[in-house]
LONU-701226 format. One line per 3 residues: number of its first residue (from 0); their letters; for each residue z, x, y of C-alpha. Coordinates in Angstrom, 2 decimals, padded with zeros to 5 digits. Each point is the difference from the previous one (the first is absolute). Layout:
# LONU-701226
NUM = a = Z/X/Y; ...
# end
This chain:
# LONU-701226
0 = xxx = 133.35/-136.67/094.22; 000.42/-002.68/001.85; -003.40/-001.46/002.47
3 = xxx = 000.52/-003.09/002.24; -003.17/-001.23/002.50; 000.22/-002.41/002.79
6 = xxx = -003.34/-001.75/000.52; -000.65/-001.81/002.79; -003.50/-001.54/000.58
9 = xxx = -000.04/-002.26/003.38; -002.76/-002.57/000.48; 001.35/-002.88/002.56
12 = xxx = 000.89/001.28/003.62; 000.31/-003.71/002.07; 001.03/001.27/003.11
15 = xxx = -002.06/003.67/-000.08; -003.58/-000.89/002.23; -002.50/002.43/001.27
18 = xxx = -001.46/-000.64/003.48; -002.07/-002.40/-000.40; 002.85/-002.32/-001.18
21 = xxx = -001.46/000.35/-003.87; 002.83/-000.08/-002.63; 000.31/003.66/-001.63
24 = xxx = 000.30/-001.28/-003.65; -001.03/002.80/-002.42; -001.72/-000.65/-003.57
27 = xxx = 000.85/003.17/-002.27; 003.02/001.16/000.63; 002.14/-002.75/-002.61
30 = xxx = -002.75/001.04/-002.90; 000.08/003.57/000.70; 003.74/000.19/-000.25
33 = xxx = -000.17/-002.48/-003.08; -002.38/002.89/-001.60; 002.11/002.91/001.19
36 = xxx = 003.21/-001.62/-001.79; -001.61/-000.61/-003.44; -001.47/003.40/-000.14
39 = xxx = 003.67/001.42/001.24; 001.50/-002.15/-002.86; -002.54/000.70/-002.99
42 = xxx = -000.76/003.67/000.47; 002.82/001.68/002.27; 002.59/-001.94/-001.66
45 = xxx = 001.40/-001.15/003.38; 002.77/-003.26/000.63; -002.44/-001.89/002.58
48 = xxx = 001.19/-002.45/002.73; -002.34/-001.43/001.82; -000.39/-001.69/003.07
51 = xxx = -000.65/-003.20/001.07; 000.42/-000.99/-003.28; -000.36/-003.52/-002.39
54 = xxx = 000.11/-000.85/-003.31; -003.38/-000.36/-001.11; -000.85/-000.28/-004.00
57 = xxx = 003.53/000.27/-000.58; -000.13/003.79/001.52; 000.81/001.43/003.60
60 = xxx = -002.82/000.17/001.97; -000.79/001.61/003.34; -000.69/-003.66/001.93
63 = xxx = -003.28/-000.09/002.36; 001.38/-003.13/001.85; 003.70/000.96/000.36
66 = xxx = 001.19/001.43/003.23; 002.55/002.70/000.03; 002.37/000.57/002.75
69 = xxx = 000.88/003.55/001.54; 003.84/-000.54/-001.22; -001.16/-000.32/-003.41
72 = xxx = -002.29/003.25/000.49; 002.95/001.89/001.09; 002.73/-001.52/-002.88
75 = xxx = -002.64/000.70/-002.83; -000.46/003.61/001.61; 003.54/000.70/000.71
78 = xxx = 000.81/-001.30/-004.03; -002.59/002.26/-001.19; 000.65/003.22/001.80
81 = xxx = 003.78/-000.25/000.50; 001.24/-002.37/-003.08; 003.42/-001.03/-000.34
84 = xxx = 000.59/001.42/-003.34; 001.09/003.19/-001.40; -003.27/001.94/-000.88
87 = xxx = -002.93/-000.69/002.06; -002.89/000.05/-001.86; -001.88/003.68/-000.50
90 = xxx = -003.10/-001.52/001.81; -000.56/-002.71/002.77; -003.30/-001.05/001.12
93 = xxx = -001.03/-002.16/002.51; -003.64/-001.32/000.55; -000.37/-002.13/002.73
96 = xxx = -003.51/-001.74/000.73; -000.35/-002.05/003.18; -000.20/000.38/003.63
99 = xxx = 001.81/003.05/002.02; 000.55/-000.18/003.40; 000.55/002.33/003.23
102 = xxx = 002.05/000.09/002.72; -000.81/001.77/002.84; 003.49/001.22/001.51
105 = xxx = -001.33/002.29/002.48; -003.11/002.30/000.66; 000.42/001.87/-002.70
108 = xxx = 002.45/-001.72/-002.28; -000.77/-002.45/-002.29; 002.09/-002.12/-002.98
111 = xxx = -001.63/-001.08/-003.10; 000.96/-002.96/-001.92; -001.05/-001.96/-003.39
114 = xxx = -001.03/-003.35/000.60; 002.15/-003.06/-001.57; -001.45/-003.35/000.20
117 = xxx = 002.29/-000.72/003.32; -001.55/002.76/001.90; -000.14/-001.29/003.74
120 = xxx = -000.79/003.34/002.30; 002.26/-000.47/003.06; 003.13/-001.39/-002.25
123 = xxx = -000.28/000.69/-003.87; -002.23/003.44/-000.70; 001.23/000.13/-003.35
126 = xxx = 001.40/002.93/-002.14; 000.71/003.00/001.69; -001.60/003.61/-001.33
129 = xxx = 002.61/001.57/001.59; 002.30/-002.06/-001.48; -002.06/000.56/-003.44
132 = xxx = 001.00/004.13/000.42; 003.17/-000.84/001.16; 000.90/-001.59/-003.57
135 = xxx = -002.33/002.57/-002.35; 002.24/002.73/002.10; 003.28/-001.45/-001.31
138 = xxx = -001.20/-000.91/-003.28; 001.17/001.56/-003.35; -003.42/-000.81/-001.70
141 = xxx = -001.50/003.05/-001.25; -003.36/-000.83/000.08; -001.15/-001.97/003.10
144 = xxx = -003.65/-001.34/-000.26; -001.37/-001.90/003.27; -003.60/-001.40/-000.38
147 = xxx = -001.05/-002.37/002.85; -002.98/-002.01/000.71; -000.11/-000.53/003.44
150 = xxx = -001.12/000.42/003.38; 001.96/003.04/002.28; 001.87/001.00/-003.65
153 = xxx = -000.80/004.19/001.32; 002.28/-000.78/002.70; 002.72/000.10/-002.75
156 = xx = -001.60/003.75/-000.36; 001.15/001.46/003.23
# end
């Protein structure tokens, strides 16, 4: 049985500010993810990519300092859950720690997203939950694991 996991653990946003003008840098998410992925590869036996990742100690390494854009989220997303190849693997997981984000599209409407590193609300919002179910619905991946660390991720739930 074949297990693949995307991890994705997002640290640097340079354009993503609250109201006050403060940067909205997180501190865990990169070393959660890193911790996620070795427990996925020692005890569940799971091919791990991760995300933004550097060779560190001559392994891959979830990076704290790298940024990762929202076209990368989507390719690495889009290559796990519908791979070019012949047999997809039995399981897919994706763990994504980082910042989520909301749209408000009307009253009672709004759109989720996962937060790359070029998040900029008003022109980049980042990776789509809509588009997320969009591409598990189309999948051939069996089993279909989702685990997200990140503001508005029950919005995905509705």
């Amino acid at each position: 049985m074949s297990r693949d996991a995307l991890v994705v653990g997002i640290n640097k946003y340079p354009f993503l500010k609250d109201s006050t003008g403060s940067y909205q840098h997180l501190t865990t998410p990169a070393s959660d993810a890193e911790a996620i992925a070795q427990l996925l590869e020692v005890h569940k036996n799971f091919r791990v990519k991760r995300f933004p990742a550097s060779i560190i100690d001559g392994k891959s390494q979830v990076d704290p300092d790298k940024p990762f854009k929202t076209e990368e989220l989507e390719k690495a997303i889009l290559d796990l859950f519908l791979p070019e190849t012949e047999k997809p693997p039995e399981t897919a997981l994706l763990f994504f720690a980082g910042h989520g984000l909301r749209k408000q599209l009307r009253q009672n409407l709004t759109q989720g997203f996962l937060a790359a590193s070029d998040v900029n609300p008003g022109k980049i919002w980042g990776f789509s939950l809509r588009d997320l179910w969009d591409i598990l619905q189309q999948s051939q991946v069996k089993q279909q694991i989702i685990w997200l660390d990140c503001c508005f991720a029950p919005i995905w739930c509705y």
